[in-house]
KOLTORTI-514649 format. One record per residue (C-alpha): x, y, z; residue in one letter. Coordinates in pm, whole numbers, padded with zeros to 5 digits, always signed. Example, Ala and Ser with C-alpha at 12.3 -4.5 7.8 and 13.67 -1.06 7.14 Angstrom:
REM residues 2
+01230-00450+00780A+01367-00106+00714S
***
This chain:
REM residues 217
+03806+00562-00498X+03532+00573-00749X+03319+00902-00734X+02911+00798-00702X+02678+00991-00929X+02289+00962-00893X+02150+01008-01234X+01772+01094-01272X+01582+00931-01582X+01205+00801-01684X+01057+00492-01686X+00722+00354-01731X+00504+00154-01470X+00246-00083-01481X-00147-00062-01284X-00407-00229-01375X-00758-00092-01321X-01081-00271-01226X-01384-00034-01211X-01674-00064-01018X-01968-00252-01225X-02284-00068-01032X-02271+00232-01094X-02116+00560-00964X-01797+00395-00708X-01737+00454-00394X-01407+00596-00471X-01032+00459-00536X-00861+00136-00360X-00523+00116-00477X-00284-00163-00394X+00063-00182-00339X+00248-00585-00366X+00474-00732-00151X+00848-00825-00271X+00925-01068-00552X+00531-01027-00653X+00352-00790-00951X+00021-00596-00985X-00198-00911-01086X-00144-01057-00749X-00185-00757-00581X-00513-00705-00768X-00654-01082-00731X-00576-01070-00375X-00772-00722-00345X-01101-00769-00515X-01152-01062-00325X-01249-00847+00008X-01628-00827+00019X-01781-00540-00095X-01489-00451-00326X-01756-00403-00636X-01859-00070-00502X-01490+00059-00529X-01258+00147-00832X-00911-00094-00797X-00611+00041-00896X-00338-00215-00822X+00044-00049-00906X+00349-00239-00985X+00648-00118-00824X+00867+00008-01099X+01171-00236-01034X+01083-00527-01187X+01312-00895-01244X+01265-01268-01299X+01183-01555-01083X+01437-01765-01073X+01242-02011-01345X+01220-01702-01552X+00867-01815-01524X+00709-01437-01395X+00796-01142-01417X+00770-00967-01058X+00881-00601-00874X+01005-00483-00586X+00977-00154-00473X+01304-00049-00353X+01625-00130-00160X+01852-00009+00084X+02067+00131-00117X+01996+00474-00281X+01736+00470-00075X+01588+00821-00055X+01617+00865-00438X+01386+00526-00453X+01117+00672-00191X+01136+01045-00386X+01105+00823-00696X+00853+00581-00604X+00624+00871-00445X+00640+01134-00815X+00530+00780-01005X+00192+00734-00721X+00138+01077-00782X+00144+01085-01179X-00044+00722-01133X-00325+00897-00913X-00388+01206-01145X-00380+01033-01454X-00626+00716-01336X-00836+00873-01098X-00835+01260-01187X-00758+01553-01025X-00914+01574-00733X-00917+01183-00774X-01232+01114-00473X-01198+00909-00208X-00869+00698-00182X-00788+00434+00052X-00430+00312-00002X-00353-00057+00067X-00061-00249+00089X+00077-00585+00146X+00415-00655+00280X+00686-00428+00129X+00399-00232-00036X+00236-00165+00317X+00502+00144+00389X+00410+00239-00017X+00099+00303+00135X+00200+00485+00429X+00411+00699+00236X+00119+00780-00068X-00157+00849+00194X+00065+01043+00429X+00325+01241+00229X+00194+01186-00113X+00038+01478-00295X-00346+01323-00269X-00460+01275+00022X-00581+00948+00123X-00909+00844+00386X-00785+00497+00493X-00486+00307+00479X-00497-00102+00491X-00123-00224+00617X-00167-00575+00578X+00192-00792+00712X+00421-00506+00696X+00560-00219+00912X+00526+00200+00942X+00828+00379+00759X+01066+00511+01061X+01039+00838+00854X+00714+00871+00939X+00704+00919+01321X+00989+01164+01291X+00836+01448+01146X+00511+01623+01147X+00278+01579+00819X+00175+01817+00581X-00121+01689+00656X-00380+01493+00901X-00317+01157+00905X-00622+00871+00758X-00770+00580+00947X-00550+00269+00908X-00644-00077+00946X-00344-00294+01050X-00336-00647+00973X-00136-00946+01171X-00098-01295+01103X-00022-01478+01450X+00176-01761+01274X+00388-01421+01072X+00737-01469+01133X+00861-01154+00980X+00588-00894+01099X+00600-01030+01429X+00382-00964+01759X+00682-00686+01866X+00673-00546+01538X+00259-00481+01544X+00276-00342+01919X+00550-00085+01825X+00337+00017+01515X+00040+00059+01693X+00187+00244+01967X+00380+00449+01704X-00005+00564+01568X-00192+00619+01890X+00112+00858+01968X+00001+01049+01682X-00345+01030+01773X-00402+00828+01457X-00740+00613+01449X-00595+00260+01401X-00749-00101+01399X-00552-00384+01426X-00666-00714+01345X-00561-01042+01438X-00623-01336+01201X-00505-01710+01183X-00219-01681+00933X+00160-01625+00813X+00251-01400+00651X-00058-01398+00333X-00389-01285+00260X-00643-01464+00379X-01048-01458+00380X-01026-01412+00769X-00858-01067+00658X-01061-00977+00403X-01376-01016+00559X-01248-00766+00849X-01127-00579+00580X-01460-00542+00403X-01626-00426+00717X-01374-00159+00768X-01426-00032+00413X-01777-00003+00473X-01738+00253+00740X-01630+00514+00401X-01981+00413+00242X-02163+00575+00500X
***
């Protein structure tokens, strides 16, 4: 039987930055992509929500990266099943290095937001992350079961869920259980609603925007 060995090494990631053009920001959005995408469509999908300009955008590539099948893009995904709690330890040191490096130490205001497999990325940065985060955006993707089984170091942020009623994969059952998950831990959570699959779309973003605002108050 062959004998497994985890091996730790370094690697280098990808995030492309967008800062805010009036002024003094608002503080930090960073973005997390869904499965078989990179950071430029996590970031063109981001600075489309209203009110975006008054925010620095970080948008991070996961750090597992591969072809389309056209060898056409290059995209990322975050992690898989196996090895998995080497790949969450991993992927949380490389947010953490990303965070004090871009944004400084103490970074401001963060609001983590994630699409798809880069929603529990987000879950995982704001909640167990070394900087904490105000707001979370889980747009089409589920809370990490690791999550709701112990207590955080710290308080948990506002989180705005988002649900696409034509979404096959985060489905109706999916959102309920997630939202019940939160209000267990007397999290403040919004879901929204929107006419959709499993996307981005400007129904989204403009609830979206008007969540943000409540963090330029």
């Amino acid at each position: 039987m062959a004998e497994t060995l985890s091996i730790e090494t370094t690697t280098h990631g990808r995030v492309l930055v967008v800062r805010s053009p009036d002024g003094p920001s608002a503080g930090w959005l960073v973005a997390f992509h869904g499965y078989g995408q990179g950071a430029d469509d996590a970031l063109a999908d981001v600075v489309r929500i209203p009110g975006t300009d008054a925010w620095n955008v970080a948008s991070v590539q996961a750090l597992h990266r591969f072809y389309t099948r056209n060898d056409e893009k290059i995209v990322a995904s975050w992690m898989t099943r196996q090895d998995r709690e080497h790949a969450i330890a991993d992927n949380l040191a490389y947010v953490d290095r990303v965070v004090q490096e871009v944004m400084g130490d103490p970074p401001g205001r963060i609001v983590f937001a994630g699409f798809s497999q880069g929603v529990a990325m987000a879950y995982r940065a704001a909640v167990i992350g070394r900087h904490a985060a105000e707001g979370v955006i889980a747009l089409g993707g589920d809370l990490p079961p690791e999550l709701t089984a112990a207590t955080p170091a710290r308080r948990w942020p506002r989180v705005l869920i988002g649900a696409g009623d034509a979404d096959t994969w985060y489905t109706e059952a999916k959102v309920r259980a997630d939202a019940a998950a939160l209000a267990a831990m007397h999290v403040t959570c919004e879901v929204v609603r929107y006419h959709g699959g499993h996307e981005w779309t400007n129904e989204f973003r403009a609830a979206a925007g008007a969540w943000l605002r409540q963090f330029l108050a």
